[in-house]
MDTraj code that builds the backbone (N, CA, C; nanometers):
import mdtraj as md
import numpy as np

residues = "UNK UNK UNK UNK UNK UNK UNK UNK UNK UNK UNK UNK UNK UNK UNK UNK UNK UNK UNK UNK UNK UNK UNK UNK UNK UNK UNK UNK UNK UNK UNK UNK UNK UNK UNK UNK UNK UNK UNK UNK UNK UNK UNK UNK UNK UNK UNK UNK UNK UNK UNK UNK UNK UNK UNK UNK UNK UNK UNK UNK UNK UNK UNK UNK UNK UNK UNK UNK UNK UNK UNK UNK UNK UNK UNK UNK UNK UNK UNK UNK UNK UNK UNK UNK UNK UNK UNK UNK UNK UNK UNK UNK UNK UNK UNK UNK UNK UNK UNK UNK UNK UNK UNK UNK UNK UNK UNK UNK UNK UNK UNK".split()
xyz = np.array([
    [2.7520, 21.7110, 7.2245],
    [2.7342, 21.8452, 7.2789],
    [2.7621, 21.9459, 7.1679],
    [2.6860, 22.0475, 7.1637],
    [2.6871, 22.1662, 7.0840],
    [2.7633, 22.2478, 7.0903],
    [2.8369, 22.3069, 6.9591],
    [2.9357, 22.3837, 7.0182],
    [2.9291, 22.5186, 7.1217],
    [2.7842, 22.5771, 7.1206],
    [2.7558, 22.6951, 7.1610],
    [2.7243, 22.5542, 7.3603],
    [2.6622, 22.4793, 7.3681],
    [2.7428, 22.4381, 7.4869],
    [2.8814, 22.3701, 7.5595],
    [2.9560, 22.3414, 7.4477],
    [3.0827, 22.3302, 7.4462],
    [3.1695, 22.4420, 7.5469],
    [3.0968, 22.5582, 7.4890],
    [3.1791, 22.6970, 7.5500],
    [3.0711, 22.7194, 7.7018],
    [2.9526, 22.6662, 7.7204],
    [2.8728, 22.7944, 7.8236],
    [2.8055, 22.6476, 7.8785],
    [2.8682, 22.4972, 7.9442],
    [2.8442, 22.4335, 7.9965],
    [2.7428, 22.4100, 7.9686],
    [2.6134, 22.3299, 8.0304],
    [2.4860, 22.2701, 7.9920],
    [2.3577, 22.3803, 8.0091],
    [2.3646, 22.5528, 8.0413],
    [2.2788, 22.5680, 8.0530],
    [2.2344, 22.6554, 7.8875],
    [2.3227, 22.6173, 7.7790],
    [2.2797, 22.6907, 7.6841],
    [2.3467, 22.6056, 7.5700],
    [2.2334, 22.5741, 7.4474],
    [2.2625, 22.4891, 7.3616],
    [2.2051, 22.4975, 7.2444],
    [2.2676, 22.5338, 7.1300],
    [2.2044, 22.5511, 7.0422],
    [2.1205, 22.4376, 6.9331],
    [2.0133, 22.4937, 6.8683],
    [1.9076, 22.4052, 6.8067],
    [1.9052, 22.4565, 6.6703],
    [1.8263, 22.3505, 6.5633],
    [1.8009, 22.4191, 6.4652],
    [1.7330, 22.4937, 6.4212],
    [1.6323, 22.5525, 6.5158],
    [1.5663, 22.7092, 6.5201],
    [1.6331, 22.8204, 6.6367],
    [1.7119, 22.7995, 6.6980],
    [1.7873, 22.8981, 6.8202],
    [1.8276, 22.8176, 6.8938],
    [1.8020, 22.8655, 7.0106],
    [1.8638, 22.8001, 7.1164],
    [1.7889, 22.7297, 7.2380],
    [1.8070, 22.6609, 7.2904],
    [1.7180, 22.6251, 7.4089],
    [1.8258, 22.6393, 7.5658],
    [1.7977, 22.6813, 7.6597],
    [1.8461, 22.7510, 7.7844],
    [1.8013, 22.7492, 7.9189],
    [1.8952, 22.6489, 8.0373],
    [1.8540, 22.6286, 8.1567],
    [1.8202, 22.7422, 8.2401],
    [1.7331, 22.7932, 8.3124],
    [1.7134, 22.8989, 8.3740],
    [1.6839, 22.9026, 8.4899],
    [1.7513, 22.9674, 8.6011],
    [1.6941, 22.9552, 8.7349],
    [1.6386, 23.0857, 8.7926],
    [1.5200, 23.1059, 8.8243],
    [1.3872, 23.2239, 8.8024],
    [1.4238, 23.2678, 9.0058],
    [1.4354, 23.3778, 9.0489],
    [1.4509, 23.4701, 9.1643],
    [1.3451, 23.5380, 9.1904],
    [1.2279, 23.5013, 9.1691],
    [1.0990, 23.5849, 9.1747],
    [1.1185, 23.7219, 9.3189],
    [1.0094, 23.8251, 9.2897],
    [1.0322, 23.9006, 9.4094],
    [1.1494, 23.9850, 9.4331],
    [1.2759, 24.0030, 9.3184],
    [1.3542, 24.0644, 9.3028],
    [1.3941, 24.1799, 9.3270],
    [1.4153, 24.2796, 9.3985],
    [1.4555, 24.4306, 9.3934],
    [1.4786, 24.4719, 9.2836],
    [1.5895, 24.4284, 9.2299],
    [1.6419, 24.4816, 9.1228],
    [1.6671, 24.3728, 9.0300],
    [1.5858, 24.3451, 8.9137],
    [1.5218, 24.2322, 8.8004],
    [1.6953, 24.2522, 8.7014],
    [1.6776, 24.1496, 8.6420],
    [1.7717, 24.1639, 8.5504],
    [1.8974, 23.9921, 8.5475],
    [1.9552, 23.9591, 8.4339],
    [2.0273, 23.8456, 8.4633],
    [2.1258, 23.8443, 8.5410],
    [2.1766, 23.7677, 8.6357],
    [2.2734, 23.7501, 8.7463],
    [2.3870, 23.6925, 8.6711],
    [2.3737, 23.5885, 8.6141],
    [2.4786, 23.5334, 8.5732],
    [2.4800, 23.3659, 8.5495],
    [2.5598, 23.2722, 8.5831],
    [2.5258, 23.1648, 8.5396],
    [2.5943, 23.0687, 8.6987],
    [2.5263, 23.0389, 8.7834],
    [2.5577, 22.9604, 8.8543],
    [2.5750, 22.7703, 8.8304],
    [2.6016, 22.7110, 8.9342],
    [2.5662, 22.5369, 8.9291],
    [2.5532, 22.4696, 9.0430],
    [2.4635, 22.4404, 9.0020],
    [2.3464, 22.3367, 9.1146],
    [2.3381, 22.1811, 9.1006],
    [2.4188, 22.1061, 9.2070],
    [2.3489, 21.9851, 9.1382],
    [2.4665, 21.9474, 9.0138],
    [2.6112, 21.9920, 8.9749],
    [2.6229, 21.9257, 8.8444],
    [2.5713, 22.0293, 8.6951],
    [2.4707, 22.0833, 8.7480],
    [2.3879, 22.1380, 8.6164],
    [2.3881, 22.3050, 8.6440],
    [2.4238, 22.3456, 8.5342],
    [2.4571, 22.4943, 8.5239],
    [2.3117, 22.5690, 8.4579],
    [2.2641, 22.6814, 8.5241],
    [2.1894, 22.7236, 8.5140],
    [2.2056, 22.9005, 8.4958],
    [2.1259, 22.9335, 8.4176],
    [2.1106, 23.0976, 8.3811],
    [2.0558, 23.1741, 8.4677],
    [2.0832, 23.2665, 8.5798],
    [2.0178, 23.3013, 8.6955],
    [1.9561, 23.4313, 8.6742],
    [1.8037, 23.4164, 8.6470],
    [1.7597, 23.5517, 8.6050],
    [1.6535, 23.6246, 8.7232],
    [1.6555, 23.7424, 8.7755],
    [1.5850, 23.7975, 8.8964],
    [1.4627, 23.8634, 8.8143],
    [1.3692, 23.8281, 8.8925],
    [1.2403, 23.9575, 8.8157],
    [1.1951, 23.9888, 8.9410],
    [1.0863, 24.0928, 8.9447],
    [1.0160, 24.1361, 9.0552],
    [0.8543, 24.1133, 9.0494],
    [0.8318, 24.0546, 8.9655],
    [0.7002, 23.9423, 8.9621],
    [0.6817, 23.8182, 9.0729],
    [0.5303, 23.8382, 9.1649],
    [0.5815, 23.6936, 9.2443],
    [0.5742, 23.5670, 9.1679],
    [0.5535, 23.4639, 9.2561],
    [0.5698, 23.3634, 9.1537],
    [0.4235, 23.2821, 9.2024],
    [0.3256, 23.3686, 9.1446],
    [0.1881, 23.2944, 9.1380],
    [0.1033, 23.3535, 8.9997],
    [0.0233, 23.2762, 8.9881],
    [-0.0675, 23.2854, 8.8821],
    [0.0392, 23.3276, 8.7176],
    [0.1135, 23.2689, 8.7001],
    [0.2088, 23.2633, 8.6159],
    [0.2991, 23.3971, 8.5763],
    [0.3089, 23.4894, 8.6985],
    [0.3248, 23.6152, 8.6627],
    [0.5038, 23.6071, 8.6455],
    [0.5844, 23.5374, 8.6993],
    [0.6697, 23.5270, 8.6889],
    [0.7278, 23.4894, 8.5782],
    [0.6635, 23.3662, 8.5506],
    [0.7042, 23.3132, 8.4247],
    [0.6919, 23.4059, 8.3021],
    [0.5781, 23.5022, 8.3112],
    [0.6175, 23.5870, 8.1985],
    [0.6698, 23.6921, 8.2070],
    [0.7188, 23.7611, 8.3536],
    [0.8347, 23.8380, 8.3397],
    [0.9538, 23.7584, 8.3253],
    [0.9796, 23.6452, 8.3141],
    [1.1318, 23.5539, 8.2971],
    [1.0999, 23.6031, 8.1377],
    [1.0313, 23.5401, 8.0873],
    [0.9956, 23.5646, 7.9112],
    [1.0174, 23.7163, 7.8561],
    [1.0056, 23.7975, 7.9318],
    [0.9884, 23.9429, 7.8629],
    [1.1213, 24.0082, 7.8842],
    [1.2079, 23.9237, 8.0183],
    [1.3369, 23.9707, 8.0138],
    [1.4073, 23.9098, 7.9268],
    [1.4048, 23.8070, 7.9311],
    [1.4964, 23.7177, 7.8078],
    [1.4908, 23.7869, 7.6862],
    [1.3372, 23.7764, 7.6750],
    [1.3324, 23.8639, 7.5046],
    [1.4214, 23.9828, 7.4704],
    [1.4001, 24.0851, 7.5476],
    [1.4964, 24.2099, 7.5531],
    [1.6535, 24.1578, 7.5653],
    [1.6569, 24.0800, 7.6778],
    [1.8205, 24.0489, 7.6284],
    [1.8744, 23.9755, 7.4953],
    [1.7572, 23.9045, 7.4224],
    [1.7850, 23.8048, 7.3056],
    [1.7864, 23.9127, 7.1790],
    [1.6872, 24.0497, 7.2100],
    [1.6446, 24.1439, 7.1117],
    [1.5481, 24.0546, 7.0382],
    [1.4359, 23.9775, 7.0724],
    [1.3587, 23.9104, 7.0308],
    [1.2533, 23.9330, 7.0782],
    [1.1269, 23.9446, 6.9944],
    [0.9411, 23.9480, 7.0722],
    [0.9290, 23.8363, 7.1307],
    [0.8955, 23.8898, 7.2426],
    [0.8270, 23.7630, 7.4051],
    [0.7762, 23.6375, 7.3219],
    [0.7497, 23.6311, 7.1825],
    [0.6678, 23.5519, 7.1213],
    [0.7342, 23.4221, 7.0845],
    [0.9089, 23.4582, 7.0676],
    [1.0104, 23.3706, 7.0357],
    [1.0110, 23.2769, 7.1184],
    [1.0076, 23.3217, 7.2560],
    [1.0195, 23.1939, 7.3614],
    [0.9339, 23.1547, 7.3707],
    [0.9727, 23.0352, 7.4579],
    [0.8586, 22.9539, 7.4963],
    [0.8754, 22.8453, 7.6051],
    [0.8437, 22.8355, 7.7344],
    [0.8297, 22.7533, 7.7864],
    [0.8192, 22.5976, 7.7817],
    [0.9533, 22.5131, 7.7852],
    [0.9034, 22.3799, 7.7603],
    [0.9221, 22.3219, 7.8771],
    [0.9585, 22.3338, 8.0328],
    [0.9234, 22.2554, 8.1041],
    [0.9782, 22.3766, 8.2422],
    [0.8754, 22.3006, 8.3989],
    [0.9411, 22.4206, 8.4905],
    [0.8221, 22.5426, 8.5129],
    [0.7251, 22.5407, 8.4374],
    [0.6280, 22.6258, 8.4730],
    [0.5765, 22.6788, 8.6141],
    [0.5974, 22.5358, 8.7061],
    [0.5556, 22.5683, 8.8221],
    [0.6444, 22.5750, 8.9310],
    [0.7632, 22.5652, 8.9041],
    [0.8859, 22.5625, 8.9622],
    [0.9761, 22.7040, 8.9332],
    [1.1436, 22.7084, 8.9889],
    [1.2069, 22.7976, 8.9963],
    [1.3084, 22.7511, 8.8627],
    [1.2992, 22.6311, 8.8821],
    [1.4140, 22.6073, 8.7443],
    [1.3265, 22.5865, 8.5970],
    [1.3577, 22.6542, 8.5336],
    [1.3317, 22.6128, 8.3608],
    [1.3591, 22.6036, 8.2674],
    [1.3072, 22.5240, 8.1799],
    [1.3783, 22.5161, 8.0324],
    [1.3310, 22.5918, 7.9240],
    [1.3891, 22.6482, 7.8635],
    [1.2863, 22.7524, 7.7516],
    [1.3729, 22.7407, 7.6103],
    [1.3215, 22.7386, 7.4989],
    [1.3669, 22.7597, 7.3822],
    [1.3724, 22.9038, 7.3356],
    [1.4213, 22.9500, 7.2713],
    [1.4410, 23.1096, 7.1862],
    [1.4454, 23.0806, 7.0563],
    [1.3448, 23.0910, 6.9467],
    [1.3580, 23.0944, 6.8488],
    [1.4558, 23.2399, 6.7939],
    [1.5403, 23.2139, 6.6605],
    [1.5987, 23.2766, 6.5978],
    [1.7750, 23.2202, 6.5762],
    [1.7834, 23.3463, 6.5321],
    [1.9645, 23.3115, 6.4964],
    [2.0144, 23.2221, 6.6158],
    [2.0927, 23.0643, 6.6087],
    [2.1490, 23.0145, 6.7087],
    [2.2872, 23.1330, 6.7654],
    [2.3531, 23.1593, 6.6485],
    [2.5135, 23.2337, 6.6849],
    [2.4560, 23.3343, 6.7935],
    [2.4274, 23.4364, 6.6790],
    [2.3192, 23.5549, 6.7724],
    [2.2599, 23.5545, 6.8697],
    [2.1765, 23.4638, 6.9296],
    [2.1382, 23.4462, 7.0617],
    [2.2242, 23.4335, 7.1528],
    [2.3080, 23.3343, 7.1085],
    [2.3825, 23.2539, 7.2363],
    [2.5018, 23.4098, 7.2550],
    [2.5165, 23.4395, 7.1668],
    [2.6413, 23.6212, 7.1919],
    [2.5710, 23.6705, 7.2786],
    [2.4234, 23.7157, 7.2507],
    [2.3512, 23.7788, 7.3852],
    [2.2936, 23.7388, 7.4506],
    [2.3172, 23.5850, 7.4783],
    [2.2835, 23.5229, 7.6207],
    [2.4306, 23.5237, 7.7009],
    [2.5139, 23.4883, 7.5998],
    [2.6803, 23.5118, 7.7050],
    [2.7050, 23.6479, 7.7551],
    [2.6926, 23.7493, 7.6445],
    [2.7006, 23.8898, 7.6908],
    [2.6554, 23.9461, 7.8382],
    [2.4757, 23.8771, 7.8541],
    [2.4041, 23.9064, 7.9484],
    [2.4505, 23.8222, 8.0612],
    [2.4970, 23.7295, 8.0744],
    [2.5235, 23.6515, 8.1444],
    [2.6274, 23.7020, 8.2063],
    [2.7540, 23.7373, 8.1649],
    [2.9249, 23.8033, 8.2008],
    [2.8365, 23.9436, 8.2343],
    [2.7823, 24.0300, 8.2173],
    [2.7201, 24.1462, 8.2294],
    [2.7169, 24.1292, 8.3849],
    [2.8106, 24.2377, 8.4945],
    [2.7765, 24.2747, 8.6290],
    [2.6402, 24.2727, 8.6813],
])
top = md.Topology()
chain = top.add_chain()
for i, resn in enumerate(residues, 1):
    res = top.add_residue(resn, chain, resSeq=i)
    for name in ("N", "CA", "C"):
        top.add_atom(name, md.element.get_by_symbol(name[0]), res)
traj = md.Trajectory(xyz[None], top)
């Protein structure tokens, strides 16, 4: 286990291009933005709300465009590696591992 999941359980782990990060997607949201980090199952997940439904992939790229802003990274960094058609996913973030994972914890503890 990685040290950046050492500290933030299995849903965030750093790689040798950034980080890769469990995510659980709230489509239809009122008010969009990260919740925090719940666990399901054993497995800890990043709970992010958007107000995109969840058809024709509209969700999935408001999950991507919020992350980015919280990572301070272009939508271009992430990327979808599994979960496309589902609520739970896995996504990578290219860039700084330290740096990311500060503003994935930040956003995460964030009310």
């Amino acid at each position: 286990m990685s040290a950046v999941a050492a500290q933030d359980g299995d849903w965030l782990t750093s790689r040798q291009d950034g980080v890769r990060l469990s995510v659980r997607v709230r489509p239809r949201a009122a008010k969009p933005g990260v919740q925090g980090v719940e666990v399901d199952g054993g497995r800890a997940y990043l709970v992010v709300k958007v107000a995109a439904p969840p058809e024709g992939g509209k969700a999935n790229e408001a999950t991507i465009k919020l992350l980015a802003k919280c990572c301070g990274v272009p939508a271009g960094a992430l990327s979808l590696v599994s979960g496309a058609a589902g609520r739970r996913k896995v996504l990578d973030v290219r860039g700084e591992a330290g740096i990311l994972a500060q503003r994935l914890r930040a956003a995460a503890a964030a009310p």
